[in-house]
C-alpha positions as CSV (number, residue, x, y, z in Angstrom):
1,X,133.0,95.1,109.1
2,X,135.8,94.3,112.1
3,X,137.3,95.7,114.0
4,X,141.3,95.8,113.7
5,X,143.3,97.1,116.5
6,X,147.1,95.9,117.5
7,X,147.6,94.9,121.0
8,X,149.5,98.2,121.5
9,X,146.6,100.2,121.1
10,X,144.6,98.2,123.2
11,X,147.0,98.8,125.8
12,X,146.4,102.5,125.3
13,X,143.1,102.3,125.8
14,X,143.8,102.8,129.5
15,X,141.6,100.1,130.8
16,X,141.5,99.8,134.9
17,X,140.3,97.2,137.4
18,X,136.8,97.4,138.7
19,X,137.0,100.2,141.9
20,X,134.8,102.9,143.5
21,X,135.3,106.3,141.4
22,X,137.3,108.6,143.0
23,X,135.4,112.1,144.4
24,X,135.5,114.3,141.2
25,X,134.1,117.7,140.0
26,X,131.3,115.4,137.5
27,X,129.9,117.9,135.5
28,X,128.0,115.6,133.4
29,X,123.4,115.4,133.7
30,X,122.6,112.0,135.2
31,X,126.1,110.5,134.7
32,X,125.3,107.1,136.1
33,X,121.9,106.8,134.7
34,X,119.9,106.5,137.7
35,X,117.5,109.2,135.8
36,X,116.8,106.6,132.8
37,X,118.2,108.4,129.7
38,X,117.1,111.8,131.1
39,X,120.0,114.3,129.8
40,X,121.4,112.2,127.2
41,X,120.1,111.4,123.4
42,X,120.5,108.1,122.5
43,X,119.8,105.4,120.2
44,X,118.9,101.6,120.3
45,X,119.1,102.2,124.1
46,X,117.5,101.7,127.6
47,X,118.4,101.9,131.4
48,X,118.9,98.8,133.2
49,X,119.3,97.2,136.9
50,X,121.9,94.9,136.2
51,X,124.7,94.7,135.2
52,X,126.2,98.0,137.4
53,X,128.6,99.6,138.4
54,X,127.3,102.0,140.6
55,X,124.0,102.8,142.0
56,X,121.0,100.8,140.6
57,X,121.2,101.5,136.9
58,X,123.9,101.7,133.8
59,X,123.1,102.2,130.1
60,X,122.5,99.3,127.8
61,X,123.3,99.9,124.3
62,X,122.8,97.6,121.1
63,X,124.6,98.5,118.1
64,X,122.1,97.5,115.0
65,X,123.5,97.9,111.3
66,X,125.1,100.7,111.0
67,X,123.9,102.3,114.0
68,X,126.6,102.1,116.4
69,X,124.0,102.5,119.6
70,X,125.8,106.2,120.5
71,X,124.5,107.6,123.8
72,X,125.6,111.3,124.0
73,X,124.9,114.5,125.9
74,X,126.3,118.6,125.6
75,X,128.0,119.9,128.0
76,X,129.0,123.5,128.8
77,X,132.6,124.3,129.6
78,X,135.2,126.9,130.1
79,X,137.6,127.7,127.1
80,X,141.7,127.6,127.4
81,X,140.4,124.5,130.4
82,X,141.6,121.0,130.7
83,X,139.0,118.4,131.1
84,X,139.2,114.5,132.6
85,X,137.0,112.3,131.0
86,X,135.9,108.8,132.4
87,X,133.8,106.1,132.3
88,X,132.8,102.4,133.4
89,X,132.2,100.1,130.4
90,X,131.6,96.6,129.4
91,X,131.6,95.1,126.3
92,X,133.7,94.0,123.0
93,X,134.6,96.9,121.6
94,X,132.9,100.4,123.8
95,X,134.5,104.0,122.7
96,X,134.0,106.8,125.1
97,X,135.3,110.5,123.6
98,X,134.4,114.1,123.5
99,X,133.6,116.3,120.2
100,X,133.3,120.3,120.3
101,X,135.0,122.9,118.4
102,X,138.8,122.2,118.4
103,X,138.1,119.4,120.6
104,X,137.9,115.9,119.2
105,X,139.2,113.1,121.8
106,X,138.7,109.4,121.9
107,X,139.8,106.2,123.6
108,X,138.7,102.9,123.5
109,X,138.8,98.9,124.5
110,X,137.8,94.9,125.0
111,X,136.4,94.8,128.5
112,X,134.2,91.6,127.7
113,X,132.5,91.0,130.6
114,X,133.9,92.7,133.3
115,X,133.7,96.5,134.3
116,X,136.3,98.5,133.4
117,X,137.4,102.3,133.3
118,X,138.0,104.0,130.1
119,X,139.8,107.6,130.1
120,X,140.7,110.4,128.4
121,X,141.5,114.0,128.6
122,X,141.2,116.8,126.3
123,X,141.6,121.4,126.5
124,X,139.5,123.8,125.4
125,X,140.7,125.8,122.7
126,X,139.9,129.6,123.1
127,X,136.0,130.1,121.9
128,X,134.9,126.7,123.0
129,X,131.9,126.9,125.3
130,X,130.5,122.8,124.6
131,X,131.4,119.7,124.1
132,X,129.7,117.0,123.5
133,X,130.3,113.5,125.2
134,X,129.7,110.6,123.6
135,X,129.9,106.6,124.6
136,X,128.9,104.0,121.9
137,X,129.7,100.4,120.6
138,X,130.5,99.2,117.2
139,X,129.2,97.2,114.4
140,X,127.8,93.6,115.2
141,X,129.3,93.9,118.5
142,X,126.2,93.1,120.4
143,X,125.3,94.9,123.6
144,X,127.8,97.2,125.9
145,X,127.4,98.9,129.0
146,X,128.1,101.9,130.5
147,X,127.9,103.6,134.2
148,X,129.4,106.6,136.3
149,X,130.4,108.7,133.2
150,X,132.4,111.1,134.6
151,X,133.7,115.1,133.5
152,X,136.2,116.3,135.6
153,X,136.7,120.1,135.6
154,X,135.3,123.5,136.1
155,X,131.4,124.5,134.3
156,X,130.6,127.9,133.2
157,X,128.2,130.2,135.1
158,X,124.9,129.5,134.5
159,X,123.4,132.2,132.0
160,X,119.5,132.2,132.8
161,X,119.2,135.5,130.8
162,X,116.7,135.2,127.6
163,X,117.1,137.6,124.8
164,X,114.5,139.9,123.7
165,X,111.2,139.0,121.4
166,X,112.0,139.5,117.7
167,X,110.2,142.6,116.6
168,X,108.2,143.6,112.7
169,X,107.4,140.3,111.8
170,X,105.7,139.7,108.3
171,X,105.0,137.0,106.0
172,X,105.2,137.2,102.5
173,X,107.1,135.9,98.8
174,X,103.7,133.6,98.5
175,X,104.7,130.7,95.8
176,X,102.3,127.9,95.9
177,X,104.0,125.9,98.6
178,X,106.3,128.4,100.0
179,X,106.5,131.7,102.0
180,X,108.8,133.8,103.3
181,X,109.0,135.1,106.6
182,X,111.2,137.9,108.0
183,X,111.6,139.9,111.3
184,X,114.1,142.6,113.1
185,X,116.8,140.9,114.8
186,X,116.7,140.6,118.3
187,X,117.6,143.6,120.7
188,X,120.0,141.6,122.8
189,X,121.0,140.2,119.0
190,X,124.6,139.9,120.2
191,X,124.1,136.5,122.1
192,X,121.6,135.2,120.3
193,X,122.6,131.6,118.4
194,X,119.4,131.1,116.5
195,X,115.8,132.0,115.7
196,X,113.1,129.5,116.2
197,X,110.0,129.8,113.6
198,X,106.5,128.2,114.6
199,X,104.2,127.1,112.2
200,X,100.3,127.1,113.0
201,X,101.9,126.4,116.8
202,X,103.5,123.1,115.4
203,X,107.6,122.1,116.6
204,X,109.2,125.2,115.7
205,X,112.0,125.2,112.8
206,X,115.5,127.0,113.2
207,X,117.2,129.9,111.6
208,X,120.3,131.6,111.7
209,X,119.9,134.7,110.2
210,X,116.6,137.3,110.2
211,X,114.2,135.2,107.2
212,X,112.9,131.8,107.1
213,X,111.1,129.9,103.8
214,X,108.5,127.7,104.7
215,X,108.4,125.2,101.6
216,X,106.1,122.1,101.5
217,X,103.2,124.2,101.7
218,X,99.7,123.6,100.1
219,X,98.3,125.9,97.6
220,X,95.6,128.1,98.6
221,X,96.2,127.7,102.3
222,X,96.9,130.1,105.3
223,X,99.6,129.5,107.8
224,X,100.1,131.7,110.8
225,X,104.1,132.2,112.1
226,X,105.5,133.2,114.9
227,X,109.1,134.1,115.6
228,X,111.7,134.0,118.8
229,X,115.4,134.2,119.6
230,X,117.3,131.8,121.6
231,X,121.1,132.2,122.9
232,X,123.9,129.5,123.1
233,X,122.5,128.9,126.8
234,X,119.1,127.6,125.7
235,X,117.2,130.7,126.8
236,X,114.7,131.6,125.0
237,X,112.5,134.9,124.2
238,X,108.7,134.8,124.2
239,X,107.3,133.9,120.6
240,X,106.2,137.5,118.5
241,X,102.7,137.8,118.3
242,X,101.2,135.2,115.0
243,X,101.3,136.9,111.4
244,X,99.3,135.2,108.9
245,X,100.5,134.4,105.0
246,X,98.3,133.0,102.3
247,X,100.1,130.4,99.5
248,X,99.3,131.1,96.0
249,X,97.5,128.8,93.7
250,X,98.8,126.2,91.3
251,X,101.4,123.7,93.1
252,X,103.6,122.3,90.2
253,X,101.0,119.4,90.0
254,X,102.5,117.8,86.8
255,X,100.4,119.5,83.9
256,X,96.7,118.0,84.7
257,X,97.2,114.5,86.4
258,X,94.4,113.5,88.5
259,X,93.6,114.1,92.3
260,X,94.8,110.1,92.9
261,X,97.3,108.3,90.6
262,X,98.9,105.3,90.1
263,X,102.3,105.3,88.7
264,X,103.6,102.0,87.0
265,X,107.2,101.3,85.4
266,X,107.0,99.5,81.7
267,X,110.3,97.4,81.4
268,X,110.5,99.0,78.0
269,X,114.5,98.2,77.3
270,X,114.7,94.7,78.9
271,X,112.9,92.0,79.8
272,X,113.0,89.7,83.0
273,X,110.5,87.1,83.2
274,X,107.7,88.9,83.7
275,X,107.1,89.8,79.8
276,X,106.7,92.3,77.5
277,X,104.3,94.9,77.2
278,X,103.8,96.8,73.9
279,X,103.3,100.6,74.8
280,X,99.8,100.0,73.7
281,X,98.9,97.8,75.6
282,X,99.6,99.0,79.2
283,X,96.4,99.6,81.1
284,X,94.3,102.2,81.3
285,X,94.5,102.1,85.0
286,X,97.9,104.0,84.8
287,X,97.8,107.4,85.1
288,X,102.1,107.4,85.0
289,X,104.3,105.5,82.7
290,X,107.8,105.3,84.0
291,X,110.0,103.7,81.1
292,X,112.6,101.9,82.5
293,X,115.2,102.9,81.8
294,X,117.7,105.2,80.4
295,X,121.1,104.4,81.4
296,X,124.4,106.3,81.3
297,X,127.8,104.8,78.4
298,X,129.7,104.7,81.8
299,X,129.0,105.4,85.8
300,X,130.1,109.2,85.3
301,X,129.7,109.8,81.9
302,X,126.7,111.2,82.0
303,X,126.0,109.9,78.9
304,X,122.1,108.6,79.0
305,X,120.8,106.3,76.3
306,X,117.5,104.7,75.9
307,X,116.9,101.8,73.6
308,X,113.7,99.2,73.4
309,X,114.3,96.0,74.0
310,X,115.8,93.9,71.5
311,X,113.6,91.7,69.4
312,X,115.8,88.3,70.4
313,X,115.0,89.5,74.2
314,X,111.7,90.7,74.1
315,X,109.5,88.7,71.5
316,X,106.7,90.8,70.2
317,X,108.6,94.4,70.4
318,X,106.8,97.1,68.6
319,X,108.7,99.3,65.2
320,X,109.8,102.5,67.2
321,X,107.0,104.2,65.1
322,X,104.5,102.3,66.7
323,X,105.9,103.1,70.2
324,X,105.9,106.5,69.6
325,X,102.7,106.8,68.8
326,X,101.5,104.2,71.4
327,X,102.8,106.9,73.8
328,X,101.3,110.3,72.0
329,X,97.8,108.2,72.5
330,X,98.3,107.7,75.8
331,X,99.5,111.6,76.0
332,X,95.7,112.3,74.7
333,X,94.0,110.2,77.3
334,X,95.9,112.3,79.7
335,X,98.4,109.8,80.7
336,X,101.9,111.2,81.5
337,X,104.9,109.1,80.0
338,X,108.1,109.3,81.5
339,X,111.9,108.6,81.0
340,X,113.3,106.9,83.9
341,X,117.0,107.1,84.8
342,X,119.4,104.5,86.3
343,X,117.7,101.3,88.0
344,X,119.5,98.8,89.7
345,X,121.9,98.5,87.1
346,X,122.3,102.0,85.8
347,X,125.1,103.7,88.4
348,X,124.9,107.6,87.6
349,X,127.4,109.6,88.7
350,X,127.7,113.3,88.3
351,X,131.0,114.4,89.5
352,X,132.2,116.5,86.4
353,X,130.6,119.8,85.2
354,X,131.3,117.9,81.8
355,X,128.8,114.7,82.8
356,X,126.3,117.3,84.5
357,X,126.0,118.9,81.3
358,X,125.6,115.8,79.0
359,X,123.1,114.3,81.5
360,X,121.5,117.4,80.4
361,X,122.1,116.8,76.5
362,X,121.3,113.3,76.3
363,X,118.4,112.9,78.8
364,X,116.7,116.1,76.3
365,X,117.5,114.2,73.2
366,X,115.7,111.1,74.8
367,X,113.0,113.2,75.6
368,X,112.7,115.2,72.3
369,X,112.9,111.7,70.4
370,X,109.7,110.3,72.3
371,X,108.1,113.5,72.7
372,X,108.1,113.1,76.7
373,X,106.3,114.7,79.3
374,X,109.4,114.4,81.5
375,X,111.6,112.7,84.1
376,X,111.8,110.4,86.8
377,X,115.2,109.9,88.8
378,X,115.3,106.3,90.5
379,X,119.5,106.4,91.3
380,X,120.6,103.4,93.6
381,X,123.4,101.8,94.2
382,X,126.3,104.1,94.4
383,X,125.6,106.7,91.9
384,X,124.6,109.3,94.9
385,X,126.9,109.7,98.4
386,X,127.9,112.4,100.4
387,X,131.2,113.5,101.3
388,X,132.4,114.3,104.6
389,X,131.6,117.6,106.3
390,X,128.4,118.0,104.1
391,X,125.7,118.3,106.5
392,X,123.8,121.5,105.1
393,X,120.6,119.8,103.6
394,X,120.2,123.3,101.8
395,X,123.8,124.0,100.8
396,X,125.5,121.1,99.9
397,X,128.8,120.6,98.8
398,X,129.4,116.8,97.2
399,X,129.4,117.3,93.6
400,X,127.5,114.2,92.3
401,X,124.8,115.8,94.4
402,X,125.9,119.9,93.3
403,X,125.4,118.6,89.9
404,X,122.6,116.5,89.6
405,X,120.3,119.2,91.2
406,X,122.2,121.7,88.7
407,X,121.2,119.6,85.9
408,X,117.4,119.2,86.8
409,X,116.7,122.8,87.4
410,X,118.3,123.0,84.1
411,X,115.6,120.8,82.6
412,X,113.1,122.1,84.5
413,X,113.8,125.4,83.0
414,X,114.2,124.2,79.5
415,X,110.6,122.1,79.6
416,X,108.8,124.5,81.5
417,X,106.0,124.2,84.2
418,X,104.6,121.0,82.4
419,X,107.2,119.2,83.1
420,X,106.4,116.4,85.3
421,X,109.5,115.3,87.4
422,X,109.3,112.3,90.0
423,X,111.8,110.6,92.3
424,X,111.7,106.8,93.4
425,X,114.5,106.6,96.1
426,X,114.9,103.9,98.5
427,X,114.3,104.2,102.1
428,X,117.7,103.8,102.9
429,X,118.7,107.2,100.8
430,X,115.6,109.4,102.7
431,X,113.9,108.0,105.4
432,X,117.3,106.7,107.5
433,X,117.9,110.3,107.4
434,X,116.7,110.4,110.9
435,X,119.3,108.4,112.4
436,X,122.3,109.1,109.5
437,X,123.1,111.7,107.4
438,X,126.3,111.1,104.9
439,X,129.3,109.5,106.4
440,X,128.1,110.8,109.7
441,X,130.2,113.4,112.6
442,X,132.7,110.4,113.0
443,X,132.6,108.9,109.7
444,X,131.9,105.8,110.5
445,X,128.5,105.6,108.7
446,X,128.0,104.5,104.5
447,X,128.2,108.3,103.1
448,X,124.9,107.1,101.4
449,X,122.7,107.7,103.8
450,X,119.8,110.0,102.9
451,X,121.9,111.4,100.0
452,X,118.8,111.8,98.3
453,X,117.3,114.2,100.6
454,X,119.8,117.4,99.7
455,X,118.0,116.7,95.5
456,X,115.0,116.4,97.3
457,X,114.7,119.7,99.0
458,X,116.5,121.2,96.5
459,X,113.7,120.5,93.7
460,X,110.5,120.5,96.3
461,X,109.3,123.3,94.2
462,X,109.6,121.3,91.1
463,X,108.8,118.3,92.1
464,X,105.6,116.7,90.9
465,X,105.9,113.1,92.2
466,X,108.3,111.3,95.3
467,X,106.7,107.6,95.2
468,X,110.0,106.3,97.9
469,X,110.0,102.7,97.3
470,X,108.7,101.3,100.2
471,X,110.3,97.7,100.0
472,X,114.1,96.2,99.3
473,X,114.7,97.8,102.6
474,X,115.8,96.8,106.4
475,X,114.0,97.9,109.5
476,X,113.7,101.8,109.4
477,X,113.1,104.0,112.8
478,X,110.4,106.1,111.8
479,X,109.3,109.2,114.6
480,X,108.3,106.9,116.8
481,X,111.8,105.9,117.5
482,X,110.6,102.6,116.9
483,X,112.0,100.4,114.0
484,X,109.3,99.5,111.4
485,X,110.1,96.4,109.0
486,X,108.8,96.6,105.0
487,X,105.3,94.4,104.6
488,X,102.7,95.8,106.7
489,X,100.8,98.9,106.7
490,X,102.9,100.2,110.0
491,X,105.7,100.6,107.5
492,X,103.7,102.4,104.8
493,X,102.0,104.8,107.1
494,X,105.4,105.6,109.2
495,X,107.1,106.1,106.1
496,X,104.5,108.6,104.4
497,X,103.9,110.3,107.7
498,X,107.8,111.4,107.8
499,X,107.9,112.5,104.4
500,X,104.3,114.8,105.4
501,X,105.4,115.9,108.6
502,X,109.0,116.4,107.9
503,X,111.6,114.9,110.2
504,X,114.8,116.5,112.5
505,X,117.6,115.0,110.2
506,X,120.2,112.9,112.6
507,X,117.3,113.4,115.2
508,X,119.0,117.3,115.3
509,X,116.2,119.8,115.8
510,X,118.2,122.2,114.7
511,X,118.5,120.7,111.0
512,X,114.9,120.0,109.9
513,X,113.8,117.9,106.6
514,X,110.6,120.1,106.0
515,X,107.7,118.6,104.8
516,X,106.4,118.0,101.3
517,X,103.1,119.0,100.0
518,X,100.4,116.1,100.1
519,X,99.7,116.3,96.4
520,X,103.6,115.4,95.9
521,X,104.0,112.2,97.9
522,X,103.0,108.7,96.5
523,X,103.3,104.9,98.6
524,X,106.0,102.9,96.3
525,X,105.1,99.2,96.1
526,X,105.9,96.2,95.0
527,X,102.9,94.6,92.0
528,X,103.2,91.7,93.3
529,X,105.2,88.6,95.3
530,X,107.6,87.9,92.3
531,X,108.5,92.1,91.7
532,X,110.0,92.5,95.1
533,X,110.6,91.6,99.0
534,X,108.3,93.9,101.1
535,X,105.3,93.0,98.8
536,X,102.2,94.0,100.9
537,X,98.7,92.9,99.9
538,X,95.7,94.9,99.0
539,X,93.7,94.8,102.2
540,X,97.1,96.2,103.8
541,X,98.1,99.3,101.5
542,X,94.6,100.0,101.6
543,X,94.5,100.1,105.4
544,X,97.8,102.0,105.4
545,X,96.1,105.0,102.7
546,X,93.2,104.6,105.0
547,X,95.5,105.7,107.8
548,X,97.2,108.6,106.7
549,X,94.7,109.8,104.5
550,X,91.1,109.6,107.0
551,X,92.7,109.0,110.3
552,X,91.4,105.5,110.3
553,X,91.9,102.0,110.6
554,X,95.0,102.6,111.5
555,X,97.2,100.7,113.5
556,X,99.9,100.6,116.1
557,X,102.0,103.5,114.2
558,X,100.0,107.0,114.7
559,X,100.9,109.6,112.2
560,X,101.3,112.9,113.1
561,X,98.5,114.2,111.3
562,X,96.0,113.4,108.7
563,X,96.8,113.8,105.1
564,X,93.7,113.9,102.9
565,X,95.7,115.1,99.8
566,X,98.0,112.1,99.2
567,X,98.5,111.9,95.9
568,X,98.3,107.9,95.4
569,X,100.6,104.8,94.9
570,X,103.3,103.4,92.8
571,X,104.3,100.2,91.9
572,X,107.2,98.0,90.6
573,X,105.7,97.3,87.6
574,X,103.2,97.2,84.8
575,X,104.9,94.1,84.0
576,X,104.2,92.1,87.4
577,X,101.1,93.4,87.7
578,X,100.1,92.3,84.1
579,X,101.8,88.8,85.0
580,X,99.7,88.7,88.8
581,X,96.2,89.5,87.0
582,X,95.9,93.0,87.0
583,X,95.2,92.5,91.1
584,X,97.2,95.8,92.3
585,X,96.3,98.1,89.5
586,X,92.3,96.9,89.1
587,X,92.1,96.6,93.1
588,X,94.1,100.4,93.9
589,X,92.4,102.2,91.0
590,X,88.8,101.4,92.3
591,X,90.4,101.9,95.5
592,X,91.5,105.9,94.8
593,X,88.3,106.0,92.5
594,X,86.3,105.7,95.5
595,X,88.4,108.5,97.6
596,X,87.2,111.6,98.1
């Protein structure tokens, strides 16, 4: 993507030559970055000696893919106020502005190589108390720099007054992976912004109201809470004494699959090189039979169909009657076989009540015809986005998301607590939730990102099985805040350990992905060289489940905790793996065997 701008605007940008910044009122942290990064949150960025403007360091940004290297930092004001805003750039494209309530101001320019001043202004409106100031670069731009960031005007006086510990707090609502805390609000409750909740002493999560549900819990399991308030100042109370709840049992494991599984996808409608597989024929290694796929009439129809592949495509198809009682055969071995929905090819997209509702019809009748155990949702593509504004991971507001998680509860309820329900999603719709979320607070980011995670919180309760596929993907920062790239273990075990430990969505501790149960999370992999990029061999998946699951052989990536229940691995598919010997699924099976 380029940039466009006319030379007018350019001109507006209110570039200036290279000059010693006049005395001002700065009320920015560490605006010339002789601190490092110390105030500011930033990404794909460092502080360096050279080039500067003033002092002995500026900021060094990269832009990387659609990461657009933004270095920003909050700031308390005075409402009805007018605010100067300034700062030293270099670079092909750098854009310095300010974002707050009522308050959105921008300027930008071409200072190549050479230091220039960029400026702006903006007022208060009534009730703002904080802005926050951001500089970054833009796509493929390659490295700018910034120094002396400068905000001219008046602060606000300093409130060092914390509120008062949150009082009567109890734990109950026990599910098998959830609980529900509550407490009395805060004496000093009128300038209080938010509650933070602890977890067995972990990073606390955020509430705005007097409750909290932990989901992602284990079954059977104790977790202690505690519970304090925080104002708009960043003061905040001493935590309530701990109060201890107990889950329940069960967990919404899928209706009796094993402690370790493999899940495999059958190309049952098409074929690809790889060949066919009659139904029974697919290894007994499989514990999960994904049949891929059911896709919709039309991208929003909703309109699923599933057909096997056609004799002329796939030589050696089965009668459907043989199929279907290929599958109830594997049903009595304990084998769970699956519908899958969309694929690379199959674009679903629920943004009618109408198509929510015949996803609903049609995916039961597919079910019903096969005799099922259930679903597995493996949307790309375009078929899920959000729109801007929708940032709530709890509420949200696009409707192909709205209705897709309307139309799985409804299955869920129809099928009951058998029903086994998995998700394969691809990195870029979950994990890249940590740097973008939708089409981001300026909308410059693909509305894409991490749409997935909204369904996936949404269903956590229900959710038997998320295998993310863990290949067809570009670098990915994982908590680190490094960037891991698909093929080694490092990528497997940073990618699993977000899902476990849950991750700040945006980096925004304030707006948490909470973690999923061990028993729901699976690796997705690739069978073999010729089923997709990001294929990792044996000894390294092995090293990765090593990693995450006994705190050993791991490598440079450390996970933020050990995770004895994960629940196994996926792979794309029975096909490849039939066509590379059997190596994944007669290698990982022996592998899990072995686990205890």
């Amino acid at each position: 993507m380029r940039l466009r701008a006319p030379a007018a605007l350019l001109a507006a940008a209110l570039l200036a030559f290279h000059a010693t910044p006049a005395s001002a009122a700065d009320i920015m942290t560490n605006p010339g970055f002789e601190d490092g990064l110390t105030g500011w949150t930033c990404s794909s960025a460092q502080a360096v000696s050279s080039p500067v403007h003033g002092g002995t360091r500026a900021l060094q940004a990269t832009p990387q893919g659609n990461d657009l290297a933004r270095c920003q930092q909050s700031v308390t004001v005075k409402p009805n106020t007018t605010y100067q805003l300034s700062s030293w750039v270099q670079g092909t494209y750098v854009f310095l502005g300010a974002t707050g309530t009522g308050v959105n101001a921008s300027t930008w320019g071409s200072p190549g190589a050479q230091w220039s001043q960029l400026k702006t202004s903006f007022t208060t409106g009534a009730s703002t108390t904080s802005v926050t100031i951001y500089v970054n670069g833009w796509y493929g731009q390659g490295a700018y720099y910034a120094d002396d960031v400068v905000l001219d005007g008046p602060g606000s006086t300093p409130d060092t007054q914390a509120p008062s510990v949150p009082g009567n707090v109890a734990v109950g609502g026990a599910t098998a992976s959830s609980l529900n805390v509550t407490w009395s609000a805060s004496t000093d409750n009128v300038g209080v912004t938010r509650y933070e909740v602890s977890r067995d002493n972990g990073s606390p999560a955020t509430a705005t109201g007097t409750s909290f549900a932990a989901t992602g819990l284990n079954p059977q399991t104790s977790y202690a809470f505690k519970v304090r308030a925080c104002d708009a100042a960043g003061n905040c109370s001493a935590y309530s004494a701990p109060v201890t709840g107990t889950t329940t049992t069960g967990g919404g494991s899928g209706g009796g699959l094993p402690k370790r599984v493999l899940v495999g996808y059958l190309h049952a409608s098409f074929a690809n090189g790889s060949g066919y597989i009659r139904m029974s024929e697919v290894p007994a290694e499989w514990d999960v039979i994904n049949l891929a796929f059911g896709e919709p009439t039309s991208v929003t129809s909703g309109d699923i169909r599933f057909r096997q592949c056609p004799a002329a495509e796939c030589p050696g198809v089965e009668p459907e009657a043989d199929f279907i009682a290929a599958i109830r055969a594997k049903q009595a071995q304990g084998k769970k076989v699956l519908i899958s929905i969309g694929g690379q090819n199959g674009q679903v997209q629920l943004t009618t009540a109408a198509a929510r509702d015949k996803f609903v019809e049609s995916v039961s009748a597919i079910i019903d015809r096969y005799g099922l155990d259930g679903l597995d949702i493996d949307f790309e593509g375009h078929s899920l986005y959000l729109n801007p504004g929708d940032t709530n991971l709890a509420a949200p507001t696009t409707p192909v998301v709205v209705n897709l998680i309307a139309a799985l509860k409804t299955l869920k309820s129809r099928y009951g607590a058998k029903f086994t329900l998995t998700m394969a999603p691809e990195t870029f719709f979950v994990q890249l939730g940590y740097q973008f979320y939708g089409p981001g607070p300026n909308g410059a980011a693909d509305g894409r990102s991490a749409s997935y995670l909204p369904v996936v919180h949404a269903m956590r309760d229900d959710l038997t099985l998320l295998h993310v596929q863990d290949y067809n993907s570009g670098p990915i920062k994982g908590l680190d805040d490094q960037y891991h790239t698909m093929g080694g273990h490092d990528f497997h075990v940073a990618m699993t350990d977000m899902l476990l430990s849950g991750f700040p969505i945006m980096g925004n501790p304030a707006n948490v992905f909470p973690p999923l149960r061990q028993d729901q999370v699976a690796i997705g992999l690739p069978a073999s060289v010729n089923a997709g990029n990001g294929f990792t061999s044996v000894a390294e998946v092995q090293k990765a489940f090593d990693c995450l699951a006994k705190g050993s052989n791991c490598g440079t990536y450390r996970p933020r905790g050990v995770y004895p229940g994960l629940r196994g691995l996926m792979a794309w598919s029975i096909n490849w793996d039939r066509y590379n010997g059997q190596e994944f699924s007669r290698s990982h099976r022996a592998y899990l065997n072995a686990l205890t």
